[in-house]
C-alpha positions as CSV (number, residue, x, y, z in Angstrom):
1,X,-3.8,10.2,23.4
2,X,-4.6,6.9,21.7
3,X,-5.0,3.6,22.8
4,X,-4.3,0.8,20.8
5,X,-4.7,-2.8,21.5
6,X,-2.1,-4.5,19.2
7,X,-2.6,-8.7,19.5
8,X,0.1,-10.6,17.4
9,X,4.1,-9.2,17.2
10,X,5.4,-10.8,14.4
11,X,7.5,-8.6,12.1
12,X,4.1,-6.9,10.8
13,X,3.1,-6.3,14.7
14,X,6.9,-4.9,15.4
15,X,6.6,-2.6,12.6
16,X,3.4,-1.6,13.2
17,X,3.7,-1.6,16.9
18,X,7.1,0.6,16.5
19,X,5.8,3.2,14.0
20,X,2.9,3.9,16.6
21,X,5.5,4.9,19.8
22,X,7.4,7.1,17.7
23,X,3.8,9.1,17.1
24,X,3.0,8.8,21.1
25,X,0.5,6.4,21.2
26,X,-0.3,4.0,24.1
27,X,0.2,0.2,22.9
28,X,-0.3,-2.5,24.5
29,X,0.9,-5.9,23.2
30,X,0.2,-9.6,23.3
31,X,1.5,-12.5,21.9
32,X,1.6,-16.2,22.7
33,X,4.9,-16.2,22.6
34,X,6.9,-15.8,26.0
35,X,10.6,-14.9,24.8
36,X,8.6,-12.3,22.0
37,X,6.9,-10.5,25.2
38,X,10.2,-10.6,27.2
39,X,12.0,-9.0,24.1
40,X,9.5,-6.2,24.1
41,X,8.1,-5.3,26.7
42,X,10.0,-2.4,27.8
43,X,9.1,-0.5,25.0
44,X,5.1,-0.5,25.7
45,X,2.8,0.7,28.0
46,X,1.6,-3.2,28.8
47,X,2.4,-6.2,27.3
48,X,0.7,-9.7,28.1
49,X,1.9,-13.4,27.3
50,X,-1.7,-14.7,26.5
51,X,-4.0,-17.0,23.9
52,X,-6.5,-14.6,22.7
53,X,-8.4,-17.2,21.0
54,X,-9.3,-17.9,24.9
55,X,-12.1,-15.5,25.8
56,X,-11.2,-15.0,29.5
57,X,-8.1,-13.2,28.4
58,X,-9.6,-11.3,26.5
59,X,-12.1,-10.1,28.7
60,X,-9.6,-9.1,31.4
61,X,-8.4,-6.9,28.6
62,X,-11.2,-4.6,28.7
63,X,-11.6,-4.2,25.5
64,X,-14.2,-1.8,25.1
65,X,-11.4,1.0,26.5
66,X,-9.2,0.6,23.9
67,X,-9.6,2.9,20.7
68,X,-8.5,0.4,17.8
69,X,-7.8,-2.9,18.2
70,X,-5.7,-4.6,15.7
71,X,-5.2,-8.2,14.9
72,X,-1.5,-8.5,13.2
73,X,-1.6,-12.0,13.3
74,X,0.0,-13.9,9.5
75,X,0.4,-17.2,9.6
76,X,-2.4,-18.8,11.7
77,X,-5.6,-17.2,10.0
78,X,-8.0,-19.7,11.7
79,X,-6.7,-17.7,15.3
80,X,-7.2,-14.3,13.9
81,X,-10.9,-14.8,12.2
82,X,-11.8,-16.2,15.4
83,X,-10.1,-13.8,17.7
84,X,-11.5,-10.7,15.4
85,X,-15.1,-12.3,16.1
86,X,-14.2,-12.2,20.0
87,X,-13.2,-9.1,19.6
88,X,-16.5,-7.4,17.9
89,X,-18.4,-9.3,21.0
90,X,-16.5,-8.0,23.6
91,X,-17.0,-4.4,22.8
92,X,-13.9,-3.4,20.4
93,X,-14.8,-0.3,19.0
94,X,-12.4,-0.3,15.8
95,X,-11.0,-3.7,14.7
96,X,-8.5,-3.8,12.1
97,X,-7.2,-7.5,11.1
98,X,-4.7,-8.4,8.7
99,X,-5.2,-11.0,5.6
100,X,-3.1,-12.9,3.0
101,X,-5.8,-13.3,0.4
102,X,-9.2,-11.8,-0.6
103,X,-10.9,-14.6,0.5
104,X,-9.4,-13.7,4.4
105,X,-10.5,-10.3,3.9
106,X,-14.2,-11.5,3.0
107,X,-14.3,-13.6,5.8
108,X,-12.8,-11.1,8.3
109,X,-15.5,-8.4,7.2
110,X,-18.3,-10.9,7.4
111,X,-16.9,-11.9,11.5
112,X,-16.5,-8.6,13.3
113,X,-13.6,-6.7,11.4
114,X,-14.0,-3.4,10.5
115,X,-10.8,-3.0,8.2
116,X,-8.8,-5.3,6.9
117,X,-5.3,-4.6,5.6
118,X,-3.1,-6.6,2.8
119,X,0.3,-5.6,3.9
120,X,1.8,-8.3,1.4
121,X,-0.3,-7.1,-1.3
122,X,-0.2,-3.3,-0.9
123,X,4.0,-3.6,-0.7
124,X,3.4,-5.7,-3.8
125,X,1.5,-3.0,-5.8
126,X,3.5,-0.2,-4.6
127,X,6.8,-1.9,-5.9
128,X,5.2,-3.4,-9.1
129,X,4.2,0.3,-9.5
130,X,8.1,1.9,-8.7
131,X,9.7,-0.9,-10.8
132,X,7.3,-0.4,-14.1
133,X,7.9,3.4,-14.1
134,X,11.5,4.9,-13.6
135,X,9.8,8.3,-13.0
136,X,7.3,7.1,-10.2
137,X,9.0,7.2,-6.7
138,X,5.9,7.0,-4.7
139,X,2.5,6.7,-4.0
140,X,-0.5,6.8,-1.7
141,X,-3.9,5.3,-3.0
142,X,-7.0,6.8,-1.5
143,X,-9.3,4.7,-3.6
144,X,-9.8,2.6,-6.7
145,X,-9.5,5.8,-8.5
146,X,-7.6,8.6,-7.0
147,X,-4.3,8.8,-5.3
148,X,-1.5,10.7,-4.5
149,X,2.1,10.2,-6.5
150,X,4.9,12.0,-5.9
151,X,6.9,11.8,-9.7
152,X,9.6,13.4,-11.9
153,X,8.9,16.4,-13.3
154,X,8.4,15.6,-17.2
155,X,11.5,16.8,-19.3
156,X,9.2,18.8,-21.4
157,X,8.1,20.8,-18.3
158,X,12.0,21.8,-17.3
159,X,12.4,25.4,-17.3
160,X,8.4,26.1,-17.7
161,X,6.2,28.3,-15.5
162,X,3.6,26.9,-13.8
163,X,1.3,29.1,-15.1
164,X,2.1,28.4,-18.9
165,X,1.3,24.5,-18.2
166,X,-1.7,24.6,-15.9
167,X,-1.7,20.8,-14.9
168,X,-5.1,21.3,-13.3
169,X,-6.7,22.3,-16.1
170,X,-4.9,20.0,-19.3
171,X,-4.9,16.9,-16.5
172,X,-7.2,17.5,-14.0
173,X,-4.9,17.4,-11.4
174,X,-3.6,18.9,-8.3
175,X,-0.1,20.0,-7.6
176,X,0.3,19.4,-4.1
177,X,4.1,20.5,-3.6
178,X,7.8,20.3,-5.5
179,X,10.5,18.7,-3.9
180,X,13.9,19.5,-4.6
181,X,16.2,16.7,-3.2
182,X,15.3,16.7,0.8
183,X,14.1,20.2,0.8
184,X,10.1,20.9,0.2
185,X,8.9,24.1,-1.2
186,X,6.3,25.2,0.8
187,X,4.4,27.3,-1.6
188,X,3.9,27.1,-5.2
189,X,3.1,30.5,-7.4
190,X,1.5,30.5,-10.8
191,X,5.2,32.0,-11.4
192,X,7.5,29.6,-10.4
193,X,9.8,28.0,-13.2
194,X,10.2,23.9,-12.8
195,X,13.9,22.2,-13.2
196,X,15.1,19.4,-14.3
197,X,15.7,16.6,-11.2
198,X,13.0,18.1,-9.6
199,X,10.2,16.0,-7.8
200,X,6.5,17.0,-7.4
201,X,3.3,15.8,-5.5
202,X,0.3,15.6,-7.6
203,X,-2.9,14.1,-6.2
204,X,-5.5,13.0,-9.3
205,X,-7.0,9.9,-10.8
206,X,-4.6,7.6,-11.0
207,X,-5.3,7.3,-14.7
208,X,-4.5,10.0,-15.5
209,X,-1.0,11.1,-13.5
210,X,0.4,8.3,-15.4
211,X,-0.9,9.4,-18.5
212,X,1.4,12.5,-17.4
213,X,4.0,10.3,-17.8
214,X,3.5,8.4,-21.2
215,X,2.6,11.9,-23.0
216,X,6.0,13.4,-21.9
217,X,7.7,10.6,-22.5
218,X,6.2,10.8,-26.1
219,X,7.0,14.5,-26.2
220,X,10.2,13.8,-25.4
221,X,11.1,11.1,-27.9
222,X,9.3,12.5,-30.5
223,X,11.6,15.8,-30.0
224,X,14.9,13.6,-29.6
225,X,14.8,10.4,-31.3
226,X,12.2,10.4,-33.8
227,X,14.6,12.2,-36.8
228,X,12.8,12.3,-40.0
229,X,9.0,11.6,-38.8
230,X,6.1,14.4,-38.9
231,X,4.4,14.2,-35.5
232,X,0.6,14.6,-35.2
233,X,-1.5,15.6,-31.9
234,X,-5.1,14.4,-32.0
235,X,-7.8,13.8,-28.8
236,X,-8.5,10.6,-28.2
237,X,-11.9,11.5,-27.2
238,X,-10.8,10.9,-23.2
239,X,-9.5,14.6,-22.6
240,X,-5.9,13.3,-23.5
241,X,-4.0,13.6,-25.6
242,X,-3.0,10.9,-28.1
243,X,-0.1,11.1,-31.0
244,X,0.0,9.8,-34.6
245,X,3.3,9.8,-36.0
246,X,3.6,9.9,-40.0
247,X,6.3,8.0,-40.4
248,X,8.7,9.4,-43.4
249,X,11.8,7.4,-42.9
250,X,13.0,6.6,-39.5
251,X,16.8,6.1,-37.9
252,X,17.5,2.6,-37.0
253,X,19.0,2.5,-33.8
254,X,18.6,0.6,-30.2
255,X,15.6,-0.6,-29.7
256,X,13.7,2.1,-32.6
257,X,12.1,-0.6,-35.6
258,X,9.0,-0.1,-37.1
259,X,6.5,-3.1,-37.1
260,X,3.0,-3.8,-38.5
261,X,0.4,-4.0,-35.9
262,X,-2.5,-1.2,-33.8
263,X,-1.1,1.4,-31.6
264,X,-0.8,-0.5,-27.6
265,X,1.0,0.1,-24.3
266,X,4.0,-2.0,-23.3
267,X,4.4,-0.7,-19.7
268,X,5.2,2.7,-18.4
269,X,8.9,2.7,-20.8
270,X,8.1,1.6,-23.9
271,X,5.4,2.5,-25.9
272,X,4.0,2.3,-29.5
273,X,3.7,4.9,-31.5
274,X,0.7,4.2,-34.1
275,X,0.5,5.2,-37.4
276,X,-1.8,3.9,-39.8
277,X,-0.8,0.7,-39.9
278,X,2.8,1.1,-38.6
279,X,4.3,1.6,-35.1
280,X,7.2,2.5,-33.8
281,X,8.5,0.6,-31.0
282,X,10.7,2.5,-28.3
């Protein structure tokens, strides 16, 4: 069983703090802050009222015993630089600390920590991701590249075999698993048939699972609300595809006009469709 070593419960250090009981691990907890402690401490193994940025209570810690230790502290980032410093020198073995800014992280790195985590920020991108994409419901990002969405399965894709669309191959993607409300199918076939209202994991470049997204939306609208206009597929010299719509005469209707301007993205739910020197705004 893990140790961990958890030095600052403020709602980030609760959180944190709670999610690791329910897995089993063995926290221990300190804070400055008597009533905190008090409030707490029947729920962990140990918990100490302390000043960590005082080296003698951190050395009756022993540090060097603990698997991780993590600095959760927000608002004073002058205590956890120097108590993530302390830390390293002591013996820690893993020391995760948590910043506001990338300048905190940079400064963290350079005194001791060995990860540094932007809770603010990584809520911030998750939600900015959820909010610009109806069809995105969540994700995990592994890197600067790849990641791990779990999405809508494209309305073009209701009723298909898996087989017949082969997302690995047109996208480059993996399809992890399909969920259908709570329940998880634990094993996909080249021969199973998606539905509509359906969920799936997929785990790819992040590129290009949106680009999942955009192209069926496109598929879609062209099929739907586009009456009148010729609909091209070309490669846009990326592996994906693109679409040129020849514009004949178009229905006027909600947010459909036709502008002058080069074919560009408008977020993940309305998009141009280029042609020539036309596009066509949904």
């Amino acid at each position: 069983m893990k140790s961990i070593l958890l030095i600052g419960m403020g709602k980030f250090g609760q959180a944190l703090g709670q999610n690791l009981l329910d897995m089993g691990v063995e926290v221990m907890i300190v804070d400055k802050n008597e009533d905190i402690i008090n409030q707490l401490a029947s729920k962990y193994t140990d918990a100490l009222i302390a000043n960590c940025m005082n080296e003698d209570n951190l050395k009756r810690l022993d540090i060097p015993s603990f698997d991780a230790c993590v600095v959760a502290i927000g608002e004073d980032f002058q205590s956890s630089l120097e108590i993530t410093s302390l830390l390293k020198d002591l013996g820690a073995k893993w020391v995760v600390s948590k910043a506001a800014t990338e300048i905190q992280r940079k400064f963290l790195l350079k005194n001791g920590a060995d990860e540094v985590v932007y809770p603010n920020r990584d809520l911030a991108e998750k939600l900015a991701v959820k909010l610009n994409s109806k069809k995105v419901f969540d994700f995990i990002e592994l890197n600067d590249e790849y990641a791990i969405f779990e999405i809508a399965v494209p309305m073009p894709w209701s009723g298909k075999k898996l087989i017949d669309l082969n997302p690995r191959k047109k996208y480059g993607l993996n399809l992890l698993t399909v969920k259908k409300g709570e329940e998880v199918v634990p094993s996909l076939d080249a021969n199973y048939v998606f539905q509509k209202g359906e969920h799936m994991l997929v785990f790819g470049k992040t590129e290009d699972i949106l680009a999942i997204e955009v192209e069926s939306y496109f598929l879609f609208v062209a099929q739907i609300e586009l009456h009148g206009c010729g609909v091209d597929f070309y490669n846009s010299g990326n592996g994906r595809n693109g679409i040129s719509v020849t514009l004949r005469h178009c229905l006027q209707r909600g947010t459909l006009r036709e502008e002058q301007g080069t074919c560009q993205s408008n977020g993940f739910d309305g998009y141009f469709f280029h042609s020539h020197s036309h596009k066509l705004i949904l």
